[in-house]
C-alpha atoms as one frame of an Amber mdcrd trajectory, in Angstrom:
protein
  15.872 145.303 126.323  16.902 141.531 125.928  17.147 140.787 122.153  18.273
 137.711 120.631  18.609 135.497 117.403  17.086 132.387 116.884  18.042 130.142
 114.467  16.515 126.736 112.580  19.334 124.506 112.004  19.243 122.856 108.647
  18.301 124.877 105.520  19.202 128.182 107.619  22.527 127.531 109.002  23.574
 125.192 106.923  22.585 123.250 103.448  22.027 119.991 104.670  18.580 118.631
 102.987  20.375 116.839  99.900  21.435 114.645 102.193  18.395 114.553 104.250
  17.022 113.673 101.263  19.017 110.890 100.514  18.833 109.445 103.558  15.007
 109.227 103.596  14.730 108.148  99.955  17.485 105.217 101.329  14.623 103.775
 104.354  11.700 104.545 102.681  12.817 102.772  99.094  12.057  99.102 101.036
   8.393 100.402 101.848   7.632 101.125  98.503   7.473 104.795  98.918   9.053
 107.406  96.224  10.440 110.566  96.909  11.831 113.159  95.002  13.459 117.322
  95.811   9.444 118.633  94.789   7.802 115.869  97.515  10.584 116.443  99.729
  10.098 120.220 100.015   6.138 119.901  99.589   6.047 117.522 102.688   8.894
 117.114 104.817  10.535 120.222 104.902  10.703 121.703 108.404   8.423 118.502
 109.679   9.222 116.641 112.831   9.495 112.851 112.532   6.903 112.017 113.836
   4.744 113.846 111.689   6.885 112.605 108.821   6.412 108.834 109.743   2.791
 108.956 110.450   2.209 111.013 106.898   4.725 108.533 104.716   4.467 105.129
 106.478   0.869 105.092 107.990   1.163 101.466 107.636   3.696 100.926 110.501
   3.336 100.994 114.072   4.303 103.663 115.948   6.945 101.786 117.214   8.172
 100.845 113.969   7.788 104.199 112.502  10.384 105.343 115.100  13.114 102.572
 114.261  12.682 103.447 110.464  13.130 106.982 111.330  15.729 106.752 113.804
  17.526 104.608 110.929  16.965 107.517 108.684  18.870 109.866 110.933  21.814
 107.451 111.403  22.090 107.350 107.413  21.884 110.806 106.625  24.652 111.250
 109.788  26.761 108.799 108.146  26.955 110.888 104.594  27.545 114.557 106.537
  30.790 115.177 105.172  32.590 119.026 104.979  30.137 121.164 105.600  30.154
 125.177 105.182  28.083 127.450 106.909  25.550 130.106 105.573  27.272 132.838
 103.504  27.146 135.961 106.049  26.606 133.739 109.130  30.240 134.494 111.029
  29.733 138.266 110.023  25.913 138.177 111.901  27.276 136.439 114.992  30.296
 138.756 115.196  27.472 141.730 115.499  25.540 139.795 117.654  28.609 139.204
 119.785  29.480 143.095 119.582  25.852 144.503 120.561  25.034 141.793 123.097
  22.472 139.594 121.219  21.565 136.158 122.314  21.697 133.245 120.418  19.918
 129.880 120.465  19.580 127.301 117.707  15.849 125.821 117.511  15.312 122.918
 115.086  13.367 119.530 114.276  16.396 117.687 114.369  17.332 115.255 117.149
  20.148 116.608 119.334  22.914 114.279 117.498  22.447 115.802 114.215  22.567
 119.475 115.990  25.419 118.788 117.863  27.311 116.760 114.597  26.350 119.855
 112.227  27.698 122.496 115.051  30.769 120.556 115.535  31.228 120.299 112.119
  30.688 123.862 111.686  33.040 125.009 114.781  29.582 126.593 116.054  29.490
 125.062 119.589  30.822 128.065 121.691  28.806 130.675 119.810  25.695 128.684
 119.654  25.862 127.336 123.135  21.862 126.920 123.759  20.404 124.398 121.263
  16.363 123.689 121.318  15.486 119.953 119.958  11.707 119.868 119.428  11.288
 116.182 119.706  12.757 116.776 123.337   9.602 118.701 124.192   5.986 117.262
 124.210   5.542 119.732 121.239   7.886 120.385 117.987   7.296 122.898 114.989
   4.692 124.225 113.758   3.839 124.732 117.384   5.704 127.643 118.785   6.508
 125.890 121.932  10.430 125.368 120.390  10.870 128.755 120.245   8.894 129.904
 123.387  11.429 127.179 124.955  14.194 129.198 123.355  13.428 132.583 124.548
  12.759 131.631 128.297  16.707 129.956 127.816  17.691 133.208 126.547  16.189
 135.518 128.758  15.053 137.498 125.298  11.612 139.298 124.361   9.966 137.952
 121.723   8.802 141.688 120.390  12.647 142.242 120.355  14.139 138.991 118.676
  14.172 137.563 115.288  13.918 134.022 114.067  15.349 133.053 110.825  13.649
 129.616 109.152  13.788 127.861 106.033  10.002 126.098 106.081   6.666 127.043
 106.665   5.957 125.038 109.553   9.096 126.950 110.839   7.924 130.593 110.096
   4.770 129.529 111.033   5.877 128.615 114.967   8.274 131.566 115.172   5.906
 133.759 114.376   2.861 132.499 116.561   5.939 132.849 119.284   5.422 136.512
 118.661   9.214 136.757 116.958   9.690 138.381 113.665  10.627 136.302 111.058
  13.388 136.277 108.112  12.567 133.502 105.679  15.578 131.829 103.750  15.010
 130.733 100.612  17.336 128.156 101.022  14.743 125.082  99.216  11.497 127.376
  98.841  10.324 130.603  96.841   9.914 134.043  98.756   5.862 133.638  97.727
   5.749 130.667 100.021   7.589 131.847 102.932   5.910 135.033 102.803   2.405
 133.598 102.712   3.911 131.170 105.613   4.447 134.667 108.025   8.046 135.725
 107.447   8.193 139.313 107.249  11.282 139.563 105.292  13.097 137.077 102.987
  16.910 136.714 102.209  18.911 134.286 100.037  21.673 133.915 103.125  23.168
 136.264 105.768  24.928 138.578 103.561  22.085 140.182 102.690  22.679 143.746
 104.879  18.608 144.375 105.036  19.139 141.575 107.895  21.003 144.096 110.291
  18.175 146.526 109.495  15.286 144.863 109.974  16.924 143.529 113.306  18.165
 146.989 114.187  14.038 148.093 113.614  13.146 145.101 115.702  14.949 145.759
 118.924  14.106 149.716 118.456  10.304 148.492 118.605  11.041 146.140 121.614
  11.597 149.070 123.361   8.755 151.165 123.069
């Protein structure tokens, strides 16, 4: 049975939406539109940007929606600084590594912040397949991202886990038929429960993770 591990990028692998934050509240400021850490997580968390530019700046064209979002990415690019990965991350890929788990990295973010963050991270080799949703015709919620992700890996869904920091993400892991660990990286355990997740964990350290995936791959096999 072909398992693997599928992971979002920001929020999950890394703590990256202060400056996601920033950067938005630095291009939206000149359209007159306010946003704080509660409107932030309420509605942009786990979006893709075109969802986010079509919600926040309605009054744009498409076209301009695009450069003020593409702006947005270069900013918050320009302020990733040291980084650190999840607590319990190295340990989970060293027992992926050991009991032949795949790995892919599925996430909202255009392929330059992916590839920035893994560098950053020294993540490259051991994260080698990376999923950008705005490269497909669909991104989270739809579960196309991670159906995308588990035809790369050659993995069962009934035998994988996904591990997501949003709604939107739980939501399209989950309608991929993957089992989902929520991190509760920006949001409450209530919300990412109610979102799908089936189990929720402050970071990787947690050891129910090994459990739950060690129940997951035991059920992909019946």
């Amino acid at each position: 049975m072909t398992a693997a591990l599928l992971f979002d990028l920001d929020g999950t692998l890394v703590e990256t939406d202060d400056i996601h934050l920033f950067a938005f509240q630095t291009v939206f400021a000149p359209h007159g539109v306010a946003l704080d850490r509660t409107r932030y997580n309420r509605e942009i968390l786990g979006s893709s940007n075109d969802a986010i530019g079509r919600a926040f700046l309605p009054h744009l064209s498409a076209e301009a929606r695009a450069r003020t979002l593409d702006e947005k990415e270069a900013v918050y690019r320009a302020h990733v600084g040291d980084v650190a990965a999840a607590a319990g991350l190295a340990e989970l890929l060293d027992y992926a590594d050991a009991h032949g788990l795949r790995r892919a990295v599925v996430t909202n973010a255009p392929r330059a912040n992916a590839d920035l963050i893994l560098r950053a991270l020294g993540l490259v080799e051991c994260l080698p397949i990376v999923v950008c949703g705005d490269e497909l015709s669909r991104s989270k919620p739809d579960p196309l991202p991670y159906l995308t992700a588990l035809g790369l890996t050659g993995a069962r869904a009934e035998a994988s886990v996904a591990f997501e920091d949003s709604p939107s993400g739980v939501r399209a892991a989950a309608a991929a038929g993957l089992a989902v660990i929520g991190m509760t990286t920006s949001l409450d355990e209530g919300r990412l429960i109610a979102a799908g997740a089936a189990l929720v964990v402050a970071d990787f350290a947690d050891a129910r993770i090994y459990a739950f995936i060690e129940r997951r791959r035991a059920a992909g096999e019946r």
